[in-house]
DSSP file (Angstrom, degrees, kcal/mol; ACC not computed):
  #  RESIDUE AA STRUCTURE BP1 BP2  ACC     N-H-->O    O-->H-N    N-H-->O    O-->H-N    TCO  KAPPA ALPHA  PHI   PSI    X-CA   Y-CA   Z-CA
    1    1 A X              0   0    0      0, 0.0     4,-0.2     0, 0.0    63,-0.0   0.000 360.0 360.0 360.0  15.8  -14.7   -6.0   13.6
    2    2 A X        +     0   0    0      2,-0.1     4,-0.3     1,-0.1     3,-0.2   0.899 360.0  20.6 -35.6 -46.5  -11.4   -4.4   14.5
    3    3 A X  S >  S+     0   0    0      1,-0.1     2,-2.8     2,-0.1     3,-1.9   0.956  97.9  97.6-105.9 -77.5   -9.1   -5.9   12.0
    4    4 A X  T 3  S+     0   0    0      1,-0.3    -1,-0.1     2,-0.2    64,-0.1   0.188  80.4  47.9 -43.0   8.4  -11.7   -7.0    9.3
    5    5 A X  T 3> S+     0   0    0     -2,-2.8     4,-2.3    -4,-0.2     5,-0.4   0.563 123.4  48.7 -87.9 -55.3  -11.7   -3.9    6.4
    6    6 A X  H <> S+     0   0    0     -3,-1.9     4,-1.3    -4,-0.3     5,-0.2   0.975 110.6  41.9 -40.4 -49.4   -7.7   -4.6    7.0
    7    7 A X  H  > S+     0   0    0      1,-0.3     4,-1.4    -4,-0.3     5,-0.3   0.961 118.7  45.7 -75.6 -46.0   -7.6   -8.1    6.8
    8    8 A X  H  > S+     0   0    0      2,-0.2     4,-1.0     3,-0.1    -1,-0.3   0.849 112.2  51.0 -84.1  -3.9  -10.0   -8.2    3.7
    9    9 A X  H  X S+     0   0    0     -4,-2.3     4,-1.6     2,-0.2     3,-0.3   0.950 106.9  57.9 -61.8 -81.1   -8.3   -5.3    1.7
   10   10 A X  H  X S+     0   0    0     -4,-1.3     4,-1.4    -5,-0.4    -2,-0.2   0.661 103.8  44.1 -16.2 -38.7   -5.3   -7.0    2.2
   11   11 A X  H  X S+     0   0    0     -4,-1.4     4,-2.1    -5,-0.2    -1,-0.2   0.966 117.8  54.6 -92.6 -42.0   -6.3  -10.5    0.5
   12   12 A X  H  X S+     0   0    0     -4,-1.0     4,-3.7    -3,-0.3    -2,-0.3   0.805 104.6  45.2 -35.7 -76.5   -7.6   -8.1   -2.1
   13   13 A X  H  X S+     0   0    0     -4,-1.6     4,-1.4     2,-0.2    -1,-0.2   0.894 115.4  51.9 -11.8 -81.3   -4.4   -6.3   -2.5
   14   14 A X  H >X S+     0   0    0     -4,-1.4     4,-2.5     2,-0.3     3,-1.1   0.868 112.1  47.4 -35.3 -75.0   -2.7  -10.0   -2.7
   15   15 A X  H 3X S+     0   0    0     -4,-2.1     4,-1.8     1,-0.3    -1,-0.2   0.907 121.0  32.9 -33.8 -64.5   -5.3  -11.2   -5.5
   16   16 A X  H 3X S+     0   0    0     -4,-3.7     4,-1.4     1,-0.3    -1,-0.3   0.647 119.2  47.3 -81.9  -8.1   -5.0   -8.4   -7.6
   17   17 A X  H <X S+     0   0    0     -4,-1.4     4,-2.1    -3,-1.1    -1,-0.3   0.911 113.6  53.8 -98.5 -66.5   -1.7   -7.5   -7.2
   18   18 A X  H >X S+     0   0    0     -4,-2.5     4,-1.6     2,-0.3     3,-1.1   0.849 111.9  43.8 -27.2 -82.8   -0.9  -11.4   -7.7
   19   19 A X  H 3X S+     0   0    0     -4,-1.8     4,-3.5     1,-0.3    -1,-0.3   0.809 111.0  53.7 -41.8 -63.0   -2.8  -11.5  -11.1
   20   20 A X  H 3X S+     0   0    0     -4,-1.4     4,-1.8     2,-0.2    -1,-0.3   0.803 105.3  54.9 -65.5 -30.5   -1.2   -8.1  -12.3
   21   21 A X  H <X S+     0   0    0     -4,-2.1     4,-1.6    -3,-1.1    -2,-0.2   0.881 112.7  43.1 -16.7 -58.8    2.5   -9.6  -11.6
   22   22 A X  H  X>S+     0   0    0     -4,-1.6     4,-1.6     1,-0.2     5,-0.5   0.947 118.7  49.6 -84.2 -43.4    1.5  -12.8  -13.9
   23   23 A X  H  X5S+     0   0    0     -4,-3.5     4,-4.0     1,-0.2     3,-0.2   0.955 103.6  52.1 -15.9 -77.5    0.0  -10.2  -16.2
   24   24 A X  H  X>S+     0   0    0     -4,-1.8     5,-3.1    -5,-0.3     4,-1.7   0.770 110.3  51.0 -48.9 -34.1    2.7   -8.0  -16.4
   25   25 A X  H  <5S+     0   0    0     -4,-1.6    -1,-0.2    -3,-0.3    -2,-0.2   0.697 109.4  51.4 -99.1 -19.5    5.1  -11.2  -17.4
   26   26 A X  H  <5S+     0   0    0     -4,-1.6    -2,-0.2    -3,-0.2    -1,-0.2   0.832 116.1  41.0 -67.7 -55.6    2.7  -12.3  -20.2
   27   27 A X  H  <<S-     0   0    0     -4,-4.0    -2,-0.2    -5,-0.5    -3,-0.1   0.826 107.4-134.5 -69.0 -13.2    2.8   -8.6  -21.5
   28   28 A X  T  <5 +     0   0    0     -4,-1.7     2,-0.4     1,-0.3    -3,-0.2   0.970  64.7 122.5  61.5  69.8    6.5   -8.5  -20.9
   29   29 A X  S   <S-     0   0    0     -5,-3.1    -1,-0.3    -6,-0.0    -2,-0.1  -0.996  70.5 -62.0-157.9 153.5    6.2   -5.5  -19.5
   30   30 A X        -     0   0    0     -2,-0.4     3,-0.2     1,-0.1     4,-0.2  -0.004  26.0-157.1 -56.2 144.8    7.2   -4.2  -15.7
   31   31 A X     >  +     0   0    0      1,-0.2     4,-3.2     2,-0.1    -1,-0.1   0.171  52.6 123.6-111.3  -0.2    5.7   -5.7  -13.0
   32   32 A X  H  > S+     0   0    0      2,-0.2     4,-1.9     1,-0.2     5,-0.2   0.851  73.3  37.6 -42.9 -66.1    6.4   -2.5  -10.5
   33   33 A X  H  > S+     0   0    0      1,-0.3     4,-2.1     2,-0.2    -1,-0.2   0.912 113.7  56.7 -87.3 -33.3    2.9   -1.4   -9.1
   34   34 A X  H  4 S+     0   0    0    -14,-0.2    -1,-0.3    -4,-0.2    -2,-0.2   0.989 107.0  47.7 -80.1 -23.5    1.7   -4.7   -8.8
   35   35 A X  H >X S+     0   0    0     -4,-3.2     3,-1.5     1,-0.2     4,-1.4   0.949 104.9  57.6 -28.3 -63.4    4.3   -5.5   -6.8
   36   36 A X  H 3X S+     0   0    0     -4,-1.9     4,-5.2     1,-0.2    -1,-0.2   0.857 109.2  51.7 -22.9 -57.1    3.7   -2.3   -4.8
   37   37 A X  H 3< S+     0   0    0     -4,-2.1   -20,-0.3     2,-0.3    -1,-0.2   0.302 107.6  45.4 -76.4   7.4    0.1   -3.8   -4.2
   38   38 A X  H X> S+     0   0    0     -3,-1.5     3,-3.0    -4,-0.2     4,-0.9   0.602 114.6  48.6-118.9 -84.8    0.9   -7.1   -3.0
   39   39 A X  H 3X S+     0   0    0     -4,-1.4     4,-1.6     1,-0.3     5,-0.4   0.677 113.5  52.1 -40.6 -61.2    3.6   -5.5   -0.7
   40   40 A X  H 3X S+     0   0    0     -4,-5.2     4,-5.8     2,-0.2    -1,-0.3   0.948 111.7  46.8 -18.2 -66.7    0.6   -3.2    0.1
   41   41 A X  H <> S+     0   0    0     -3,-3.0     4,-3.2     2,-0.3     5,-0.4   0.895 109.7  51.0 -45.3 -62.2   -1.5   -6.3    0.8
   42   42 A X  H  X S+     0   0    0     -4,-0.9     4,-1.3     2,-0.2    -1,-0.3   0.830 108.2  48.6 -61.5 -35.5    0.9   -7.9    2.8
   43   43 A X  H  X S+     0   0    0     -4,-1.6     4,-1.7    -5,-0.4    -2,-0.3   0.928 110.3  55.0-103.9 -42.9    1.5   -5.1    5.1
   44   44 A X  H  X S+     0   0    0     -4,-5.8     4,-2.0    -5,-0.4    -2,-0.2   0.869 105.9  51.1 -42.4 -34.1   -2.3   -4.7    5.5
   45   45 A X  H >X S+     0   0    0     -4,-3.2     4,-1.8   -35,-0.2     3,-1.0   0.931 106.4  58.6 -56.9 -80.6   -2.6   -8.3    6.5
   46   46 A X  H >X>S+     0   0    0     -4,-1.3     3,-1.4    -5,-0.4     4,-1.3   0.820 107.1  45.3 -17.9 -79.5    0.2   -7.6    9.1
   47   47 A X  H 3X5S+     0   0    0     -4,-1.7     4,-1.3     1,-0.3    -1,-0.2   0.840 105.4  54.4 -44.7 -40.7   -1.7   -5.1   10.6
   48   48 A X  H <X5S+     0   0    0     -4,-2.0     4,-3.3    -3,-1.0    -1,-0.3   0.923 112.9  55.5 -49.5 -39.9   -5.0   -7.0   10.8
   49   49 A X  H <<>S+     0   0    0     -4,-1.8     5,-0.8    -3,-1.4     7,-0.6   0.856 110.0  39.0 -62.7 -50.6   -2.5   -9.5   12.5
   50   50 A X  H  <5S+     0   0    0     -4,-1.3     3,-0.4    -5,-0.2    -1,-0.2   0.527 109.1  62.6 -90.4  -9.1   -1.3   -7.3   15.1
   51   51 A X  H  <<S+     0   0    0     -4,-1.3    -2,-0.3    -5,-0.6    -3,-0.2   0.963 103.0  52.0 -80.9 -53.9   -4.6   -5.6   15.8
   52   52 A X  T  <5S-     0   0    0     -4,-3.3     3,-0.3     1,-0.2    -1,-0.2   0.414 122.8-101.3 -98.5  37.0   -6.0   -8.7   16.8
   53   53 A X  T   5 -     0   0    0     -3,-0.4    -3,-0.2     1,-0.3    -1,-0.2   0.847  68.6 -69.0  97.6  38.3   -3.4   -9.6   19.3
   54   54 A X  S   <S+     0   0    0     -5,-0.8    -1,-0.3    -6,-0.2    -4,-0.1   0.633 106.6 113.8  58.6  18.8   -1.7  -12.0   17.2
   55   55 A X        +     0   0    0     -3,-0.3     2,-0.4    -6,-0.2    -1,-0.1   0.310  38.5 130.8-113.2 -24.7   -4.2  -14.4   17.2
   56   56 A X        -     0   0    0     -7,-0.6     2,-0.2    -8,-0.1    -7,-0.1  -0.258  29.0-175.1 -91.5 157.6   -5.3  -14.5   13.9
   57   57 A X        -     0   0    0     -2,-0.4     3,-0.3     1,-0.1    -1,-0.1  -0.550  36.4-111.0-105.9 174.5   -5.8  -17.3   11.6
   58   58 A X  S    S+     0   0    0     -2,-0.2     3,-0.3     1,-0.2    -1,-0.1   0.489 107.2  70.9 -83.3   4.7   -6.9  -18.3    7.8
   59   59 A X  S  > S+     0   0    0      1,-0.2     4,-0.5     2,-0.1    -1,-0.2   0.093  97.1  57.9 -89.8   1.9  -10.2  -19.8    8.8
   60   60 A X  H  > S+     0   0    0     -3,-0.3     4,-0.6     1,-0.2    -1,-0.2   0.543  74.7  81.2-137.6  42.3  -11.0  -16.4    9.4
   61   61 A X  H  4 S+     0   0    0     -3,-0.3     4,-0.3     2,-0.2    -1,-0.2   0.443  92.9  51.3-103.3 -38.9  -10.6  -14.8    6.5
   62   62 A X  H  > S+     0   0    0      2,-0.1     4,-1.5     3,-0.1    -2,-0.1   0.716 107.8  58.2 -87.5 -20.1  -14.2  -16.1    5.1
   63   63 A X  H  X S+     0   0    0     -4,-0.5     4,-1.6     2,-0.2    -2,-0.2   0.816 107.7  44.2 -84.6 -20.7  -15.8  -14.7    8.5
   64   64 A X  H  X S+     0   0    0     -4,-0.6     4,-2.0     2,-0.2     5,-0.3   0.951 111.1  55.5 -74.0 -34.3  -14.4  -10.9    7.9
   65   65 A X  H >> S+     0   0    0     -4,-0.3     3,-2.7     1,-0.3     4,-1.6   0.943 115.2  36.1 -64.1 -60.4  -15.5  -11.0    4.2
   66   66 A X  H 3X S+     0   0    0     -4,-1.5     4,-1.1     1,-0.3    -1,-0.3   0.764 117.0  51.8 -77.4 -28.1  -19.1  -11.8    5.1
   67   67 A X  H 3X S+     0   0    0     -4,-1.6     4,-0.7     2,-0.2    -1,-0.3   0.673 110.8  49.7  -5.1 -56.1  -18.9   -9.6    8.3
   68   68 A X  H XX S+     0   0    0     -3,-2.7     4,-1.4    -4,-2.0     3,-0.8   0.976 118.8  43.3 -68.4 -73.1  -17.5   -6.5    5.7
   69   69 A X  H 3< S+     0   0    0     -4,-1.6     4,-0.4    -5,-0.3    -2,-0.2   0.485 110.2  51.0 -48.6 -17.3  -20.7   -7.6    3.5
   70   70 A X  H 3< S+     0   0    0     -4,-1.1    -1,-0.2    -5,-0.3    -3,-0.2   0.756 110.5  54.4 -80.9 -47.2  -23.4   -7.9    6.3
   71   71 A X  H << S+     0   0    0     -3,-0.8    -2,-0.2    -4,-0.7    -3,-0.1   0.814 116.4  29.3 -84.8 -13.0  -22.3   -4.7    7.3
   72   72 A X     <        0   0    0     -4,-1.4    -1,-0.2     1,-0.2    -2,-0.2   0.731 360.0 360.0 -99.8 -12.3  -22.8   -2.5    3.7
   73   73 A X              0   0    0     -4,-0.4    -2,-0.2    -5,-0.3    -1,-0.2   0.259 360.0 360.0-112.1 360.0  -25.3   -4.5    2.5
């Protein structure tokens, strides 16, 4: 459970960040902080990446979420 707050914060980041970009272009209005927040995202991924030795993959992406959740719940 090194990596896995990173690695799910990170797709998080991506989503919402994602979603406020395509937002932002409906409202025609600047897309700057979600940008910020996918570029957040992205470099939180990274790190989950290099915390677990380079190893990781996108099949494991559903075992941190439920991991994150097991462990607050």
């Amino acid at each position: 459970m090194g990596y896995d707050y990173q690695l799910v914060g990170g797709v998080l980041l991506l989503i919402f960040g994602f979603i406020g970009v395509a937002n932002a272009y409906v409202d025609k209005r600047s897309p700057l902080y979600s940008l910020i927040g996918m570029l957040l995202g992205a470099a939180l991924i990274l790190w989950a990446w290099l915390l677990s030795g380079q190893t990781l993959t996108p099949k494991e992406i559903p075992n941190a979420i439920f991991r994150v959740l097991s462990y607050w719940f």
